[in-house]
C-alpha positions as CSV (number, residue, x, y, z in Angstrom):
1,X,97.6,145.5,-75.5
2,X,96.2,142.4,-77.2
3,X,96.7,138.4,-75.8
4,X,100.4,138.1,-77.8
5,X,101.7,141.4,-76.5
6,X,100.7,140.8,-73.1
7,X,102.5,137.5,-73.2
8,X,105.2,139.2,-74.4
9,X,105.6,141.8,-72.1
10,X,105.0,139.6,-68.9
11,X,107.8,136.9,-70.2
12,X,110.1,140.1,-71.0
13,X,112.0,139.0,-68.2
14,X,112.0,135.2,-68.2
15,X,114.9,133.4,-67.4
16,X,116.8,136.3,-66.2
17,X,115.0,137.6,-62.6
18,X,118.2,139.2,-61.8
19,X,117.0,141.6,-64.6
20,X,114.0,143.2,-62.4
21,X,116.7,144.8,-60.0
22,X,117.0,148.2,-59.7
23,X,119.8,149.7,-62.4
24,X,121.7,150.7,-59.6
25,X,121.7,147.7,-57.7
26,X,122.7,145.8,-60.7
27,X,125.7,147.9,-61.4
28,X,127.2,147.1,-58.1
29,X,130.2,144.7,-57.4
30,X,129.7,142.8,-53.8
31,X,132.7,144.0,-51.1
32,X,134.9,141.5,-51.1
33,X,135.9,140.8,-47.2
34,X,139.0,139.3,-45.6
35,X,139.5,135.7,-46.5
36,X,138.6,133.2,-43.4
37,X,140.9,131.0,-42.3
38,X,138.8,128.3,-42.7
39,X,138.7,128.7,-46.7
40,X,142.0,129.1,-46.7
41,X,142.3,125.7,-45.3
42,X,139.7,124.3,-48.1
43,X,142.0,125.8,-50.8
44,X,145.3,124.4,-49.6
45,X,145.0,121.9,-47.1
46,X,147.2,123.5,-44.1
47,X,147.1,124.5,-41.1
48,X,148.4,127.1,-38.6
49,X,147.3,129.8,-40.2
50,X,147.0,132.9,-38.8
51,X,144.6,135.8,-40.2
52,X,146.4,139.6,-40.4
53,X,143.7,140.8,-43.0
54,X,141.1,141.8,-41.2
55,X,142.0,144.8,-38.7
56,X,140.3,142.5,-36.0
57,X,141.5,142.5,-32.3
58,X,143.8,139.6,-31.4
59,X,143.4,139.4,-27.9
60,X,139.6,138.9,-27.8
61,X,137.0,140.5,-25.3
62,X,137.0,140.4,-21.7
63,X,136.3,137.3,-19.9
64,X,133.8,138.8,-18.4
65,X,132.0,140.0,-22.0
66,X,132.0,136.2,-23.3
67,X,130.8,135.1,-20.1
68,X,127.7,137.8,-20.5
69,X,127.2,136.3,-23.8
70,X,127.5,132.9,-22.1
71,X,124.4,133.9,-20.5
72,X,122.6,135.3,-22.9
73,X,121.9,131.8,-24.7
74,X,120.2,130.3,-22.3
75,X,117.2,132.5,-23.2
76,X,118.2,132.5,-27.1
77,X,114.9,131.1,-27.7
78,X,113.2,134.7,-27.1
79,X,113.7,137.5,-29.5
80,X,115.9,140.2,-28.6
81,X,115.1,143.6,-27.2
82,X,114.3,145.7,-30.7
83,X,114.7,148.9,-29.1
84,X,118.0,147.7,-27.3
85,X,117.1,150.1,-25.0
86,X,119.6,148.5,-22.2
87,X,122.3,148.4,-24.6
88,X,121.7,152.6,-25.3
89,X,121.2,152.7,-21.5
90,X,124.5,151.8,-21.4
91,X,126.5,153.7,-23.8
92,X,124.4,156.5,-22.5
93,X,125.7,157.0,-19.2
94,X,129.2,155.8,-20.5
95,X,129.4,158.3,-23.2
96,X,127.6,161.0,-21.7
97,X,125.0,161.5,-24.1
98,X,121.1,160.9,-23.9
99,X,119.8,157.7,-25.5
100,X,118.0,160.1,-28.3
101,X,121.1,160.9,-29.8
102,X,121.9,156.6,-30.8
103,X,121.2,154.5,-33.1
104,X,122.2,150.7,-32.6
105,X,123.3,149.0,-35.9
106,X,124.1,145.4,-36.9
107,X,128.2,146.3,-37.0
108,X,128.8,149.9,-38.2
109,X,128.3,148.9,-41.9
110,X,124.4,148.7,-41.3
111,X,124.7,152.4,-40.0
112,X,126.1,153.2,-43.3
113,X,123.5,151.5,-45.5
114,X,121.0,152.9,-43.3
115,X,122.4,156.4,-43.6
116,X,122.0,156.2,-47.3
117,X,118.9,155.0,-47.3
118,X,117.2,157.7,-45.4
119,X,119.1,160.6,-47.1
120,X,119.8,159.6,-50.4
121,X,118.1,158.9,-53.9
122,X,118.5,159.8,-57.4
123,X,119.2,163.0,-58.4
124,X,121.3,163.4,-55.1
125,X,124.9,163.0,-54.1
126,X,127.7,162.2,-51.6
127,X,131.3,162.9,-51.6
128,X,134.0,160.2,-50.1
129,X,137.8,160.5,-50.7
130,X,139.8,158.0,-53.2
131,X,141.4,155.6,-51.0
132,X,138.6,156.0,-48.5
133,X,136.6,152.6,-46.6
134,X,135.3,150.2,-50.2
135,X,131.7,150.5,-48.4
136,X,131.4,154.4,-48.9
137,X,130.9,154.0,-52.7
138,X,128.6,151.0,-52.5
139,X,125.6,152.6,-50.1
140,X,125.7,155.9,-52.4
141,X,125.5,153.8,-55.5
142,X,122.7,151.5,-54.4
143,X,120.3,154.7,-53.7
144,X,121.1,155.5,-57.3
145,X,122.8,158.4,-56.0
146,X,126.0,160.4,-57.3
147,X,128.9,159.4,-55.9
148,X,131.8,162.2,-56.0
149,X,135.4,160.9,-55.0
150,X,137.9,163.4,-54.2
151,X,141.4,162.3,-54.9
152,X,143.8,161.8,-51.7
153,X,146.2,163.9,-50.7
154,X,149.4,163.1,-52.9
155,X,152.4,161.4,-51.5
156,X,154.7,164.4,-51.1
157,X,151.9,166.0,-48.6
158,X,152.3,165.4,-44.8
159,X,149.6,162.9,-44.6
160,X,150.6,161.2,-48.1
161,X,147.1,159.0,-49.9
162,X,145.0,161.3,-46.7
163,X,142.0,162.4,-46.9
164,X,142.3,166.0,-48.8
165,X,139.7,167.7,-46.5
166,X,139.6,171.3,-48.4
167,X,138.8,169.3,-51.3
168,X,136.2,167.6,-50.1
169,X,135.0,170.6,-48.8
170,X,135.5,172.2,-52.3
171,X,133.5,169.0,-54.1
172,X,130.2,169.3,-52.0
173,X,127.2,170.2,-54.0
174,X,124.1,172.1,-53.6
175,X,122.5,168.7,-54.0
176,X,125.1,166.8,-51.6
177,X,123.6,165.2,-48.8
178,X,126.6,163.0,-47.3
179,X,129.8,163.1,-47.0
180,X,131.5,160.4,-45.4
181,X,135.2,160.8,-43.5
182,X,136.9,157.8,-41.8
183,X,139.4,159.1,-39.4
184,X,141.8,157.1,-39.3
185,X,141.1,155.9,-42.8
186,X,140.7,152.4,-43.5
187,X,142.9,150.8,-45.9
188,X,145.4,153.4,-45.3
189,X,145.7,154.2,-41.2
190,X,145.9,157.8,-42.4
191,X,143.7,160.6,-40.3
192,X,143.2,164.1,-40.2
193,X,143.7,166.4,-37.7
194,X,140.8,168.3,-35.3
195,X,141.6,171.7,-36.9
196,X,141.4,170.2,-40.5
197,X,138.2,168.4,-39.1
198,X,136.6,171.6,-37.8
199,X,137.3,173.7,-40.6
200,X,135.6,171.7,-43.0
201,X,132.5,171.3,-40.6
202,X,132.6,175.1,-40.4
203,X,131.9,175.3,-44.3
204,X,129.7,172.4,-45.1
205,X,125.9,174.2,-45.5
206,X,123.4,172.8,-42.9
207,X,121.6,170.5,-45.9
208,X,124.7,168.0,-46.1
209,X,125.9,165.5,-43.1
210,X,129.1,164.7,-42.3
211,X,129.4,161.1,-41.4
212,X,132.5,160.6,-39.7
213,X,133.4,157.3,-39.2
214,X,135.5,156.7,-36.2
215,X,135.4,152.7,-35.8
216,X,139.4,152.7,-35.1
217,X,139.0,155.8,-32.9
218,X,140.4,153.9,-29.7
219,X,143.7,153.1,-31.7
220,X,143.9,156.7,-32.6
221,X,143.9,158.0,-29.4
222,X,146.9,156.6,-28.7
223,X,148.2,158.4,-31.5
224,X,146.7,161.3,-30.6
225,X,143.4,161.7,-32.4
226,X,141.2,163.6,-30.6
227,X,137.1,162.4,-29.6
228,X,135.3,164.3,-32.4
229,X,132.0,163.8,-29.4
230,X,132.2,167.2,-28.0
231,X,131.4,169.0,-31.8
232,X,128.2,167.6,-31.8
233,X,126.7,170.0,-30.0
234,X,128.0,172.7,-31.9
235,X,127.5,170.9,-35.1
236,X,123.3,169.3,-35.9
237,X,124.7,168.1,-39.1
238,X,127.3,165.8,-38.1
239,X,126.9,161.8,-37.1
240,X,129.5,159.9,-35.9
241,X,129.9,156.0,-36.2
242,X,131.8,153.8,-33.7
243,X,132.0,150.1,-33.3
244,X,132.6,147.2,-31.0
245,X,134.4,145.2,-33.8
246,X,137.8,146.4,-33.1
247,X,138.9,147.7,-30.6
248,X,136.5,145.7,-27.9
249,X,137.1,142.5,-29.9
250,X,133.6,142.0,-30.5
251,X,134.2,141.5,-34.8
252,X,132.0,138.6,-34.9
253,X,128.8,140.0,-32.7
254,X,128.3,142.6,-35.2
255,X,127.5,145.6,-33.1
256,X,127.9,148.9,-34.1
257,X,126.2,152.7,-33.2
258,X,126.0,156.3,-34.5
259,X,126.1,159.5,-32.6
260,X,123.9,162.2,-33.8
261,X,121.4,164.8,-33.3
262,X,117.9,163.4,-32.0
263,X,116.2,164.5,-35.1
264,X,118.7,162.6,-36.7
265,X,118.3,159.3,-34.8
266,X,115.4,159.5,-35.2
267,X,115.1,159.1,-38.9
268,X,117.8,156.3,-39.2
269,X,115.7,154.6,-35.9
270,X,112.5,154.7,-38.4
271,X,114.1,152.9,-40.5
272,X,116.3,150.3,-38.3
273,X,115.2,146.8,-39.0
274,X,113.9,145.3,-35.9
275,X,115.6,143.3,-34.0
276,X,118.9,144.0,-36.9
277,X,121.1,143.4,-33.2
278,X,120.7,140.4,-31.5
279,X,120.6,139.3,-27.8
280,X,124.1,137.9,-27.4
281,X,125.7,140.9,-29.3
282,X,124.2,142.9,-27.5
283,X,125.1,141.2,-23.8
284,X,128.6,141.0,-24.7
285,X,128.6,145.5,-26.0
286,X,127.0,146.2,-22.3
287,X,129.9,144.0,-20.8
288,X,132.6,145.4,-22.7
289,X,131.7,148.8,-21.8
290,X,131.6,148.0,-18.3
291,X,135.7,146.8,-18.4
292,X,137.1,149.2,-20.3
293,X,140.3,148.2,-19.2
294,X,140.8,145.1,-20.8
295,X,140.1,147.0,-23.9
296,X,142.7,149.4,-23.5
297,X,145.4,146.9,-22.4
298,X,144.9,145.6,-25.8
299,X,144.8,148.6,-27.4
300,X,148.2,149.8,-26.2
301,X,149.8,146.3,-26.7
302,X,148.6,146.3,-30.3
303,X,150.0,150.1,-31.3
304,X,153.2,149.1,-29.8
305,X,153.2,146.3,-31.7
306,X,152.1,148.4,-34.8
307,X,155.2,151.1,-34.4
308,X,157.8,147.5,-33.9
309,X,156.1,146.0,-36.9
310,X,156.3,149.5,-38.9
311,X,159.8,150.2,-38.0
312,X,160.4,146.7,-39.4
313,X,158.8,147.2,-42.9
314,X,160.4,150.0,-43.5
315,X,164.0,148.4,-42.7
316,X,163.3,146.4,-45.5
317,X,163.0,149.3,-47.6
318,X,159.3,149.0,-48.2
319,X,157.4,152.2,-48.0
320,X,154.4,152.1,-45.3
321,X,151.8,155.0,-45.0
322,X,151.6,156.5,-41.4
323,X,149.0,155.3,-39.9
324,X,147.1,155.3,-36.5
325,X,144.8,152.3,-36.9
326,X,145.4,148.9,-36.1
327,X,147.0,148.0,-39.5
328,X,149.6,149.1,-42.0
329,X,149.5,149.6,-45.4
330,X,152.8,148.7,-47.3
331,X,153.7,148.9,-50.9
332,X,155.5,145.8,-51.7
333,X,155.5,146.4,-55.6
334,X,154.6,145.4,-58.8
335,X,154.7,141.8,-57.2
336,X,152.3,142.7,-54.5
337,X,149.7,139.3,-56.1
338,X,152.6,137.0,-56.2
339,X,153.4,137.6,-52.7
340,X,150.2,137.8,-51.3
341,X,149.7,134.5,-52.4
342,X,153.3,132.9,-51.2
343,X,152.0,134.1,-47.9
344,X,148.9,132.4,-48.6
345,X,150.9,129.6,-48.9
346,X,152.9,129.9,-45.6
347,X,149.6,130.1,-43.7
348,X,149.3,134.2,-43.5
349,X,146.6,135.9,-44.5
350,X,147.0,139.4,-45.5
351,X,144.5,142.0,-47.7
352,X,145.3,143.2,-51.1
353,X,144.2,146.5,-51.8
354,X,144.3,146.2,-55.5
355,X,140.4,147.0,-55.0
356,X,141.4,150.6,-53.5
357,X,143.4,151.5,-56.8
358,X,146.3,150.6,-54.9
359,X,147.7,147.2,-56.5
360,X,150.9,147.4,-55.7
361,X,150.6,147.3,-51.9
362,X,149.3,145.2,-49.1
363,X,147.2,146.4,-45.8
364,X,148.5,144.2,-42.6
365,X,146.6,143.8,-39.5
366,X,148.7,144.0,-36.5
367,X,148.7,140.3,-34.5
368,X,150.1,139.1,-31.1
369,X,153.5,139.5,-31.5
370,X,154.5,135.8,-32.4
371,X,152.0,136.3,-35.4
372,X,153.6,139.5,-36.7
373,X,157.2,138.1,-36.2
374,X,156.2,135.5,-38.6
375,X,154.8,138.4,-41.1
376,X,158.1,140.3,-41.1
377,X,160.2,136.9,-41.4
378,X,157.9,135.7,-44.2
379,X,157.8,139.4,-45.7
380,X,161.6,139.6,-45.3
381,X,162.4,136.5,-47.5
382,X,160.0,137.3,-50.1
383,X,160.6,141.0,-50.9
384,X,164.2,139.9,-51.0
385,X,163.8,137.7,-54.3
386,X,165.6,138.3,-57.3
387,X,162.1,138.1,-59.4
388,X,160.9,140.1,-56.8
389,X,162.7,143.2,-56.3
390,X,162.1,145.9,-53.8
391,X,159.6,148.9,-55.1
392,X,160.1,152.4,-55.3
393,X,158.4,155.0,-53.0
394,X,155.2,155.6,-54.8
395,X,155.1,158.8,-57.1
396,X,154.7,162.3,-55.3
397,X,151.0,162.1,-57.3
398,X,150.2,158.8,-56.5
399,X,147.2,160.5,-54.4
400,X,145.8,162.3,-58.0
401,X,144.2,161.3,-60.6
């Protein structure tokens, strides 16, 4: 290459760094969380807001966890435990397990990412279902993987915009390394059942993982979801996620951890980042584990507030998918970004799901019970508009594509 073309081929890229991503990075579009109250409150200038868009856990943690975490800061000036080895001690005996079989993440999203990272790359794929959790598709795309999505279940079916499991099952590839299950689902609150569940880990060939992500599984047991723990020893190929975001109130801590085989452990353990959990997150995970109780006080509170808040919606004559999660996802109609943003405007956060392929509808966290009486009110009055007029159920193949 002479003097000119080397100039030219080491300025190829001036001006525009962005440009030495990888493709498959570049093609991605960031997940858009829940907005926080506080930019709410830049946007508008109010106050009393309350924040249903996030499926986090009203009541908070145990005194006795954010007293833990108290603790923990008065040695923040050390780095944490990388290993978190007390932390798996803990979840160890409280699970029943052996440490080998965990892997500690930064919130159950850096399990995910971490997950695709060690079994994914070009020329490979993974499977998720259409309506399934908005992170799913981003991990298998950044490895410049395949992604497959199986459309849901269609509204007619029993578990209408579900997971379609045989479908799934049907989509997986000789070449399919992942497939990823949220049970219950999240936007939707919609779960499968433990014979659907074991049928399909029955079929899938010993080269793909089945990643079931359980981080609303303590809401789903009141609903009657049963602990998918127990298949693990049956099944090598399957990893289960859990979290302390939601149920144990912990959303802002970030702590998250997998289930899995040792072998498997130990691959996404290679690659953990060190020290990806820090010390007060994980103080506060090894005293929520050890008061269980204020956990499921919450817990029940919350899903009888979830079947008073559902019972409500549908009065209205809004359609609202089952669910048994800590949220409910109702279609509101045509209108769903016009009122989205009058509740905006009367301090309530809520999530549009318009990213899901599901525009017309809104999820809802369930609050204390003062905060979801202002919801329905709220919701009430503005479905109830001439301009904005009560939808239709959604089509029996609103779950096909």
């Amino acid at each position: 290459m002479n003097e000119a073309g080397e100039a030219e081929h080491s300025g190829h890229h001036a001006g525009h760094p962005g440009r030495l991503a990888l493709p498959a990075v570049r093609a991605l579009s960031p997940y858009a969380p829940g907005k926080p109250i506080a930019e709410l409150q830049r946007e508008l200038g109010i106050t009393d807001i309350i924040k249903l868009a996030s499926n986090e856990n009203p009541y908070g943690p145990a005194p006795a966890t954010l007293a833990a975490m108290h603790a923990a800061l008065e040695q923040v000036w050390l780095y944490p435990d990388g290993s978190c080895h007390e932390l798996k001690a803990a979840l160890a005996s409280h699970l029943g397990v052996a440490a080998e079989c965990l892997t500690i993440g930064n919130g159950s999203n850096d399990l995910l990412m971490l997950l695709a990272e060690a079994f994914l790359t070009g020329g490979l794929s993974a499977v998720y279902s259409q309506y399934g959790f908005a992170i799913y598709p981003l991990v298998i795309r950044e490895t410049g993987a395949r992604a497959i999505e199986v459309p849901a279940l269609a509204r007619a079916s029993d578990m209408p915009l579900g997971h379609d499991l045989t479908a799934m099952a049907a989509a997986i590839r000789h070449d399919t390394r992942l497939v990823f299950i949220a049970n219950p689902n999240n936007p939707t609150g919609t779960w499968a059942s433990s014979a659907a569940l074991e049928r399909l880990l029955e079929t899938v060939p010993p080269s793909t993982l089945v990643v079931l992500d359980t981080a609303y599984f303590e809401y789903g047991r009141e609903r009657g979801i049963e602990d998918a723990q127990p298949w693990l020893a049956e099944h090598p190929n399957l990893v289960l996620l859990r979290t302390f975001s939601k149920a144990y109130g912990l959303a802002g801590a970030r702590v998250g951890y997998a289930l899995s085989h040792p072998e498997v452990a130990d691959v996404l353990n290679r690659l953990r980042p060190a020290f990806n959990v820090n010390a007060i997150a994980q103080a506060g995970a090894i005293a929520a584990l050890q008061d269980s109780a204020h956990m499921q006080r919450a817990v029940e509170a919350t899903m009888r507030e979830q079947a008073r808040v559902t019972a409500a919606i549908r009065q209205m004559g809004l359609w609202s998918a089952p669910s048994a999660a800590n949220f409910v996802l109702v279609q509101v109609g045509a209108h769903a970004a016009q009122i989205f943003r009058a509740l905006l405007e009367r301090g309530i956060i809520v999530r549009p799901t318009g990213g899901y392929g599901l525009p017309e509808c809104l999820r809802i966290s369930i609050g204390l019970p003062a905060h979801n009486d202002r919801l329905l009110a709220a919701l009430a009055e503005l479905t109830k508009q001439p301009a904005l007029p009560q939808p239709a159920p959604p089509a029996a193949a609103a779950g096909a594509r």
